[in-house]
C-alpha positions as CSV (number, residue, x, y, z in Angstrom):
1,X,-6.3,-22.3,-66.5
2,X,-5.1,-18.7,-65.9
3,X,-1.7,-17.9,-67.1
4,X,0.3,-15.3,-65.8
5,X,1.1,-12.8,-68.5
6,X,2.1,-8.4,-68.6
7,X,-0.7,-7.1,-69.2
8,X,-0.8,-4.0,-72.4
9,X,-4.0,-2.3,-72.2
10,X,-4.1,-2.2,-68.5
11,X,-0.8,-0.7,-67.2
12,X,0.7,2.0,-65.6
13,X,4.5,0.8,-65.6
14,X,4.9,-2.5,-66.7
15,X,1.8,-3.9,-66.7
16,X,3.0,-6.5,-63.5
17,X,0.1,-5.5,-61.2
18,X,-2.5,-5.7,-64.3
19,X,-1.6,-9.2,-64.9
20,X,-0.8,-10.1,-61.3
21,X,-4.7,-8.9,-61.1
22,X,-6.1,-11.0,-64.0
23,X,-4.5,-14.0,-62.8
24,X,-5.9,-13.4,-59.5
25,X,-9.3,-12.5,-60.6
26,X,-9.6,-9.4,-58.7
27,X,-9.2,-5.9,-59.9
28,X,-6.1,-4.8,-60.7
29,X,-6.4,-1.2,-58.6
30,X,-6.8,-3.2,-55.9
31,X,-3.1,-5.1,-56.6
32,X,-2.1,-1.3,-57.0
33,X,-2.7,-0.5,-53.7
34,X,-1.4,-3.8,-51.6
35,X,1.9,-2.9,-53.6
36,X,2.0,0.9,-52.5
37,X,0.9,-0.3,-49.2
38,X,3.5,-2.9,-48.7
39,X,6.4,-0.6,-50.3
40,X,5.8,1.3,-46.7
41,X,7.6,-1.3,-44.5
42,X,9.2,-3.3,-47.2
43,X,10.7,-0.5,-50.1
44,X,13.6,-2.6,-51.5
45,X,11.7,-6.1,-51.4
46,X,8.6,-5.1,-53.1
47,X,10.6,-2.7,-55.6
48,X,13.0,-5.4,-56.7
49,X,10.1,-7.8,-56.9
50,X,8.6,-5.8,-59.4
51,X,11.6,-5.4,-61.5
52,X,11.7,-9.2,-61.2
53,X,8.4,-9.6,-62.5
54,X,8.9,-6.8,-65.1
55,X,12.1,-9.5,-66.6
56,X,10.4,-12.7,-65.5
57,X,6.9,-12.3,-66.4
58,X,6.1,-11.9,-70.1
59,X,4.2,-10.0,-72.0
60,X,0.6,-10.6,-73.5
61,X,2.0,-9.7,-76.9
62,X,4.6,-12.3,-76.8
63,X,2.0,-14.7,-75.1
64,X,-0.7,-14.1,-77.9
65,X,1.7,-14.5,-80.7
């Protein structure tokens, strides 16, 4: 069973659409560009749904310890 972590070693920000893409099982570029696509019509939902994940999501670290 896949659990939805940060990811640390594939991130650009915060790592949400690196784990987002591992829990997903598809490559996490492609989660990349859905999100910059969708910021188009949708800026303040898909940016605060980010920073949501970036608080609600943990991190790998804290998920491997």
């Amino acid at each position: 069973m896949n659990k939805l972590y940060r990811t640390t070693g594939d991130r650009k920000l915060a790592g949400v659409c690196g784990g987002l893409g591992r829990y997903f099982n598809i490559d996490p570029t492609i989660v990349r560009i859905v999100m910059l696509i969708l910021i188009i019509p949708f800026n303040a939902a898909i940016i605060l749904a980010y920073i949501i994940g970036i608080f609600v999501i943990p991190s790998e670290a804290e998920v491997q310890r």
